[in-house]
C-alpha positions as CSV (number, residue, x, y, z in Angstrom):
1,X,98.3,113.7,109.9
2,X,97.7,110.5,108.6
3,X,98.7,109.7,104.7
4,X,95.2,108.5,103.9
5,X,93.4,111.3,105.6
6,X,91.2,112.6,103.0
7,X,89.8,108.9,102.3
8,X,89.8,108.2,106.2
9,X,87.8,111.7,106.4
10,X,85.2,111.0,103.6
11,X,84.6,107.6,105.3
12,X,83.9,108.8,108.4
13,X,81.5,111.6,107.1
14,X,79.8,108.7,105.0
15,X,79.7,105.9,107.8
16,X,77.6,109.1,109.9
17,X,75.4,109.4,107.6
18,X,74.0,106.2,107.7
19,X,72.5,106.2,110.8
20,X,70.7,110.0,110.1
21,X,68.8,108.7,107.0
22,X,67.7,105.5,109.3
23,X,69.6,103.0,107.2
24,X,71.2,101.2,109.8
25,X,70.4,100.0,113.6
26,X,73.4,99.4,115.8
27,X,76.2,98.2,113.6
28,X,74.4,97.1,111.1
29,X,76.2,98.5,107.9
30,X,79.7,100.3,106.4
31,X,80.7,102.6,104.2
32,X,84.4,102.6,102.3
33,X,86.0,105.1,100.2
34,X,88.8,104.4,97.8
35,X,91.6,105.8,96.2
36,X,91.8,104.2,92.9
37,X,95.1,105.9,92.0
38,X,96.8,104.0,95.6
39,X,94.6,101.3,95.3
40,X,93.9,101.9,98.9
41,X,89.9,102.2,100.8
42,X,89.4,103.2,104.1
43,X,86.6,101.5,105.8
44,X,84.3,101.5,109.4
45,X,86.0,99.0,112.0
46,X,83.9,96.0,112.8
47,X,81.1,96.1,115.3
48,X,81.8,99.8,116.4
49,X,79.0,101.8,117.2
50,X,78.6,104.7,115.0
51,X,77.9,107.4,118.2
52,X,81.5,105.9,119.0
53,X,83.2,106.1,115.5
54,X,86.0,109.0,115.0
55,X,87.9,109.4,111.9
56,X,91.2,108.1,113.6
57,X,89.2,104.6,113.9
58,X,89.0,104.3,109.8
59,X,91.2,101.1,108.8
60,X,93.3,101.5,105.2
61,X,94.0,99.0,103.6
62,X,95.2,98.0,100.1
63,X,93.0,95.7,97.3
64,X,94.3,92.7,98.6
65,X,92.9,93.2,102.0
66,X,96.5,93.7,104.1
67,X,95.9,96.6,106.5
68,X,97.8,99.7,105.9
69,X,97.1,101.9,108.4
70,X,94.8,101.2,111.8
71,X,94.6,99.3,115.0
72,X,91.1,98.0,114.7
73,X,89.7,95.1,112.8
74,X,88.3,96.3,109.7
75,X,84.4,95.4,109.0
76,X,83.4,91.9,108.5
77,X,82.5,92.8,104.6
78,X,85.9,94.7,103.9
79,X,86.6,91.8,101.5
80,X,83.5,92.2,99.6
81,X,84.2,95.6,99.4
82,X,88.1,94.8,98.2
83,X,87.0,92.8,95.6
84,X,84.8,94.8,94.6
85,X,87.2,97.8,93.8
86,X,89.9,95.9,92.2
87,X,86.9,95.0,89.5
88,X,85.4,97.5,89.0
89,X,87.8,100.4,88.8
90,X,85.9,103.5,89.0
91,X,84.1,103.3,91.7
92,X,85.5,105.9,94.4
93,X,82.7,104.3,97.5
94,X,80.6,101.5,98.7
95,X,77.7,101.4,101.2
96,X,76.4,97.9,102.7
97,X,73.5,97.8,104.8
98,X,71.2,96.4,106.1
99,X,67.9,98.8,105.9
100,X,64.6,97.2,106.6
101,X,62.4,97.5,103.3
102,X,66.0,96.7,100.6
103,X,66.4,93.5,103.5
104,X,63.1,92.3,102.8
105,X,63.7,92.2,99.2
106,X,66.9,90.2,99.6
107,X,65.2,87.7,102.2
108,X,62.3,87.2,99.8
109,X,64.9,86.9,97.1
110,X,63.2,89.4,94.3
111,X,64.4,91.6,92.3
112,X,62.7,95.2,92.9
113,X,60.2,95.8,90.4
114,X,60.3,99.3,88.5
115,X,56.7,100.1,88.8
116,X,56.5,104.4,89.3
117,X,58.8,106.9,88.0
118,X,60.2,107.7,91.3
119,X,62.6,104.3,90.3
120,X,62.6,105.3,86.8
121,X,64.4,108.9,88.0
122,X,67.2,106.4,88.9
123,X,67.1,103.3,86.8
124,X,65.9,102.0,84.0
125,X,65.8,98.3,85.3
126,X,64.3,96.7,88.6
127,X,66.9,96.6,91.1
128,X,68.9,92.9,90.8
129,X,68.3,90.4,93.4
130,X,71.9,88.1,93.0
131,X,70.9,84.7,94.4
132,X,72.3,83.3,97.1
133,X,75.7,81.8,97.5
134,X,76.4,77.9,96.3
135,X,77.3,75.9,100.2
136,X,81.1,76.0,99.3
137,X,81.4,80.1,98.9
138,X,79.3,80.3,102.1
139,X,81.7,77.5,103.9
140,X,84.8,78.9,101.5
141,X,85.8,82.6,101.7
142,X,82.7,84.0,102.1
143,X,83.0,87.7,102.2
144,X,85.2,87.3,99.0
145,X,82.8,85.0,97.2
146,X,80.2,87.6,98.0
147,X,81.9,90.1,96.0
148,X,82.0,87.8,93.0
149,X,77.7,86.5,93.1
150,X,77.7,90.1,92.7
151,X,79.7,90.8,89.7
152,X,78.7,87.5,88.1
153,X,75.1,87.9,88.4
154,X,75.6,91.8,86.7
155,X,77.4,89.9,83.6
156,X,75.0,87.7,83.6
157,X,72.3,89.8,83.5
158,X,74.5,91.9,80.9
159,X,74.2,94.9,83.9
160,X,76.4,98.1,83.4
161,X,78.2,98.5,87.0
162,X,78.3,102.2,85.7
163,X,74.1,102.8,85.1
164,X,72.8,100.0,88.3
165,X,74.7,101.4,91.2
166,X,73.3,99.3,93.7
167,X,72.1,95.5,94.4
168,X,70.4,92.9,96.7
169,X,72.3,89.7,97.9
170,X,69.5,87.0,98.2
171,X,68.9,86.1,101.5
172,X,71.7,89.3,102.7
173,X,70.8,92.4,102.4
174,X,72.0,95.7,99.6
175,X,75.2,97.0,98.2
176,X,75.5,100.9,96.8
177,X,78.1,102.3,95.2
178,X,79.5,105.1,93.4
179,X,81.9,107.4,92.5
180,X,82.5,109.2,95.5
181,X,80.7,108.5,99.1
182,X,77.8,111.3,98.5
183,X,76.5,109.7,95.1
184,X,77.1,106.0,96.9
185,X,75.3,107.0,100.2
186,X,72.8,108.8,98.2
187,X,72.4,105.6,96.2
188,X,71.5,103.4,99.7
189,X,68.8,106.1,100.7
190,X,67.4,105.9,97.1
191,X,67.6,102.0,97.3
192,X,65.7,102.1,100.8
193,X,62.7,104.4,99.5
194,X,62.3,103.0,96.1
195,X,62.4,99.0,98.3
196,X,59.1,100.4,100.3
197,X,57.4,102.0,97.7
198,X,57.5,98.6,95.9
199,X,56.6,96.6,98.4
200,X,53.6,99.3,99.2
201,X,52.7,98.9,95.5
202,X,52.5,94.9,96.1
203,X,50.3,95.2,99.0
204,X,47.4,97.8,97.2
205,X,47.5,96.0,94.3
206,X,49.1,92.7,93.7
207,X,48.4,92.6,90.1
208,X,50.2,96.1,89.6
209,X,51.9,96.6,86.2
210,X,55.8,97.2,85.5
211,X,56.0,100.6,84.4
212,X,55.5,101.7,80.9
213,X,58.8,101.9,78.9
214,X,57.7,105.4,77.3
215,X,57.5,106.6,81.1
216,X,60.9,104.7,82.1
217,X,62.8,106.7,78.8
218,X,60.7,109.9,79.7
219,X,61.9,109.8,83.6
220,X,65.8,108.7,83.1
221,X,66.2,110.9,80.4
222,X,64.8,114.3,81.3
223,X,67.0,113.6,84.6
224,X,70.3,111.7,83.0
225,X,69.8,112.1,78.8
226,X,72.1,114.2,76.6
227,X,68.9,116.7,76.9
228,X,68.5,116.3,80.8
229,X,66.6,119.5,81.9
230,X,65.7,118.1,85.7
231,X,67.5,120.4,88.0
232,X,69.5,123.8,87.8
């Protein structure tokens, strides 16, 4: 049994996912898990069709991208996803795809709106839209300097990694993460829905108002406050 088998395990279980909550077509998407103690992730080899992955297939590597364990190529984004892990320290998973309504979003370069309290149950901001890359990080390390438009464009905005688990990359597509694969997955389905609500909203009314903030505080709170009384 391999060394990294629990994160190889929880990867695979995550990757499957994807494609049973209709968040990717093809190959279009990962999922890594990490062991922030080894500084280790495993990750989905690139261009491998989900009905074909196995738990075997996972590639390890370390934070600096050399592969540890695994004879495929690792995904195209496992830099992003390096990068991303060595910042941000406590996040245990990340999900990139490439779902249709979060895409559009990206491609139209907008931010996500927070107009109903199904987004509100989540977050208390729209969803960031980081702008797309200068020419020399697309023609430079690109899959690196993807990792950093995010992180820059969450100081910038003065964004908590912690409370806005998720993002779009103009003209790209959506990150998620989290602290373990569930809450990161679950983060990518809640991305998707909450992307085609708003666009939904757009289309009835194009004049439709952000949500109130008494509603925001009233929906975050009763579901994440010190009081939080949503659920058992």
């Amino acid at each position: 049994m391999s060394y990294y088998q629990d994160i190889k395990e929880a990867a695979y279980e995550a990757n499957m996912q994807l494609p049973k909550l209709g968040l990717v077509l093809f190959t279009f998407g990962n999922v890594s898990v990490a062991d922030q103690e080894k500084h280790v992730f495993a990750i989905k080899p690139s261009g491998v069709p989900y009905e074909d992955l196995t738990v075997d297939k996972m590639v390890v590597l370390d934070f600096e991208n050399n592969i540890l364990e695994g004879s495929l190529r690792p995904s195209s984004d496992t830099k992003t996803h390096a990068l991303l892990y060595k910042q941000w320290e406590s996040i245990g998973s990340i999900v990139h795809t490439h779902s249709t309504y979060a895409t559009a979003w990206a491609q139209a370069q907008r931010p996500i709106p927070i107009f109903g309290t199904t987004h509100a149950d989540h977050l208390t901001t729209d969803v960031p839209c980081a702008p797309p890359m200068a020419d020399d990080q697309i023609e430079g390390d690109y899959e690196h300097e993807t990792g950093w438009q995010i992180i820059r464009h969450f100081e910038l905005l003065g964004i908590n990694y912690h409370e806005v688990e998720m993002v779009l990359v103009g003209n790209h597509a959506p990150f998620t993460w989290g602290k373990n694969a569930q809450k990161a997955v679950y983060n990518a389905a809640v991305l998707e829905e909450v992307a085609r609500m708003a666009m939904f909203t757009e289309q009835i009314n194009p004049a439709a108002p952000r949500l109130k903030d008494t509603l925001i505080k009233k929906h975050f709170e009763r579901k994440h406050g010190a009081g939080a009384y949503y659920g058992q």
